[in-house]
C-alpha distance (Angstrom), angle and dihedral (degrees) to the residues before:
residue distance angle dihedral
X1 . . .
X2 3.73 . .
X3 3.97 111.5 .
X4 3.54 106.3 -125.3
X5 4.08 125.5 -119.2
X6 3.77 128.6 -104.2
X7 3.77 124.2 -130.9
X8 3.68 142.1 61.8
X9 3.77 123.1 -37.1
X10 3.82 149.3 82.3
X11 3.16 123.1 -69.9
X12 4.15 100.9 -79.0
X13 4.20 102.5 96.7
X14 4.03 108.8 -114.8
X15 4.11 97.7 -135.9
X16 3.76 95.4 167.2
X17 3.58 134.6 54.8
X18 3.47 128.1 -164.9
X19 3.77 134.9 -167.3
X20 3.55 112.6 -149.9
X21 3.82 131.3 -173.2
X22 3.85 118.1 -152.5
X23 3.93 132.4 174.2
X24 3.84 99.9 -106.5
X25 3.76 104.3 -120.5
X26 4.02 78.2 61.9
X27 3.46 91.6 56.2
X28 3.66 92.8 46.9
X29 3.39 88.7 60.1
X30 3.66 103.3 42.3
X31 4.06 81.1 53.6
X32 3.90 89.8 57.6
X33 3.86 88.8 45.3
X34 3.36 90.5 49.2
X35 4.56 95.6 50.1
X36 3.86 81.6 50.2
X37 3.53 92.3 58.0
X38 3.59 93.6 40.3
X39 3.78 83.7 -124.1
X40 4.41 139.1 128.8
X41 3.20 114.7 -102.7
X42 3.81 86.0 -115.7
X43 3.89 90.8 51.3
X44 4.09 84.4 51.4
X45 3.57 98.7 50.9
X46 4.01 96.0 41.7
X47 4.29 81.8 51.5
X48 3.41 100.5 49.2
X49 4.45 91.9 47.6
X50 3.59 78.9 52.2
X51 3.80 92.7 49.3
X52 4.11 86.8 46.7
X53 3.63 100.1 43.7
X54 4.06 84.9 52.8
X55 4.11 84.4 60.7
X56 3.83 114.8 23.1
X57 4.18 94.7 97.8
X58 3.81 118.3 -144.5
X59 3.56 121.9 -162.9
X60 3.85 119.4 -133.9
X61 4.17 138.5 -147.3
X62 3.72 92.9 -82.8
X63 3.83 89.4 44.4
X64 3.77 95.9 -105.9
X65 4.11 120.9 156.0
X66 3.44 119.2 -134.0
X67 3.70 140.2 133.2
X68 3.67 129.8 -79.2
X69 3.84 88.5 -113.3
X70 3.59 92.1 53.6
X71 4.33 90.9 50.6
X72 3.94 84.6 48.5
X73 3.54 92.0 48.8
X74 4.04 83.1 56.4
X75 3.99 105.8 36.2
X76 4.27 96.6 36.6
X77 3.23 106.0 109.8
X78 4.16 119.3 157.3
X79 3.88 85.4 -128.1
X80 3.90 110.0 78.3
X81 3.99 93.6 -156.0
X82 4.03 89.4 55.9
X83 3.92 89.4 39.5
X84 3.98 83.8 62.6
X85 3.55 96.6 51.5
X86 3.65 93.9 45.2
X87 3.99 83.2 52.1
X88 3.47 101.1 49.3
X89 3.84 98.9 40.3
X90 4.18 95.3 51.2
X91 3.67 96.8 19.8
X92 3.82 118.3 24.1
X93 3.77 88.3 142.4
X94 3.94 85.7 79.1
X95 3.84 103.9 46.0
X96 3.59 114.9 116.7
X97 3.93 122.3 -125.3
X98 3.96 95.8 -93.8
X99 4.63 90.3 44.4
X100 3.78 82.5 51.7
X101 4.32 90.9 59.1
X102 3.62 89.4 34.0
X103 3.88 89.0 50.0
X104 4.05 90.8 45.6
X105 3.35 89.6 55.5
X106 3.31 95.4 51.3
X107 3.58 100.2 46.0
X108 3.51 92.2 49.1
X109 4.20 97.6 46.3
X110 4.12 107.1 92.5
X111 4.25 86.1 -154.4
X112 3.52 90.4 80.3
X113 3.39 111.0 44.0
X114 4.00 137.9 66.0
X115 3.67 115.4 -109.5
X116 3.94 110.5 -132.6
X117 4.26 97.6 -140.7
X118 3.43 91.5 173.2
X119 4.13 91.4 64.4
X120 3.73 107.9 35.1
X121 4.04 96.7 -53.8
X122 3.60 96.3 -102.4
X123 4.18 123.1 117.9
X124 3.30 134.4 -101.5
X125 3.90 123.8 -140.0
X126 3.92 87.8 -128.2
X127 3.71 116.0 121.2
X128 4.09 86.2 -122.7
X129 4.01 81.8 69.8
X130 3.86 97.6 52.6
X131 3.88 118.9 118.8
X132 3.75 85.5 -152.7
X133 3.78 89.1 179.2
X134 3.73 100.1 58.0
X135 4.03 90.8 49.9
X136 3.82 95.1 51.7
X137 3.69 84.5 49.5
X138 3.46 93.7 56.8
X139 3.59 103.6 27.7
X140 3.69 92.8 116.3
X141 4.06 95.0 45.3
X142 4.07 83.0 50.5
X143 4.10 85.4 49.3
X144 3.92 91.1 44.7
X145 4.07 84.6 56.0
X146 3.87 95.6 55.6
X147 3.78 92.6 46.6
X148 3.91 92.6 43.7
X149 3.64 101.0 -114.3
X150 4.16 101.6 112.8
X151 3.83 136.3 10.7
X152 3.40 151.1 -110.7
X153 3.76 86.2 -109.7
X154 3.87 90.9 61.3
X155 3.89 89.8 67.5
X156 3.54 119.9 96.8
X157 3.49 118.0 -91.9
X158 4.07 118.4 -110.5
X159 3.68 116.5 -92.1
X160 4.13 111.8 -110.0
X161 4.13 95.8 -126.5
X162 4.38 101.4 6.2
X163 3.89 102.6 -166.5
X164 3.65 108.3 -123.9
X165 4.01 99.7 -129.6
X166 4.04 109.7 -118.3
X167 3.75 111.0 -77.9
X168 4.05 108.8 -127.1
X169 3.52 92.2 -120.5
X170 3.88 83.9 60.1
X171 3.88 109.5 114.2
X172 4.01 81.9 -163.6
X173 3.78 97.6 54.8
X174 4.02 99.5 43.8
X175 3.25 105.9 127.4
X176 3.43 104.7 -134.4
């Protein structure tokens, strides 16, 4: 069971916090916004990113538009490593400098991906081919690399014939 979070609020639990610098007449505004709404400032500010994620549009891989809410709907994933590779196979347009080496790396490191024997037993950059496993287990090596602290050499070396786990489309691999 999660332990629940002192301080003020409703009942939704407050897991982030964010410091946030804004000119002052800004603020003075966002204050008066925030009386007419009968709101906190903080309650105003988290509404109105809400409001803006709901209309800033994001293109994706296949050049499709749709709002950032609807990409975070598709890349959020609890586990930061598979966040990344959600990001950078629907939305590489929006990694940052360091995701892009991170995802390089990645895409170029045979350990976490699924060979495809049947078609020439290289990978594909599909999520279907992602040894999810072996990149949460070395998310913080693969972190270590961007920030200069390890090596590509301290990765795991690729497996010789990696099994590419049964697709769930496969009649074969149905597990029941």
């Amino acid at each position: 069971m999660v332990a629940k979070k002192k301080g003020a609020g409703g009942k939704l639990s407050r897991s982030e916090v964010v410091t946030v610098r804004l000119d002052p007449k800004l603020r003075f505004a966002a204050e008066l916004a925030a009386r007419k709404q009968r709101r906190t400032l903080s309650s105003f500010i988290e509404w109105a990113i809400e409001e803006a994620v709901n209309n800033v549009q994001v293109t994706n891989a296949s050049n499709n538009v749709g709002s950032v809410n609807h990409a975070m709907k598709i890349v959020w994933d609890v586990e930061e490593a598979d966040r990344l590779v959600k990001l950078a196979l629907n939305f590489p347009e929006l990694l940052t400098f360091d995701e892009e080496r991170l995802w390089k790396i990645i895409s170029e490191q045979p350990s976490f991906w699924y060979r495809d024997w049947d078609h020439g037993g290289g990978w594909q950059l599909t999520e279907d081919y992602v040894n999810f496993e072996t990149l949460r287990d070395n998310w913080s090596i693969l972190n270590k690399i961007i920030t200069g602290d390890a090596n590509t050499s301290d990765l795991p070396k690729g497996e010789e014939d990696p099994t590419l786990p049964p697709m769930p489309c496969d009649p074969d691999g149905v597990p029941f």
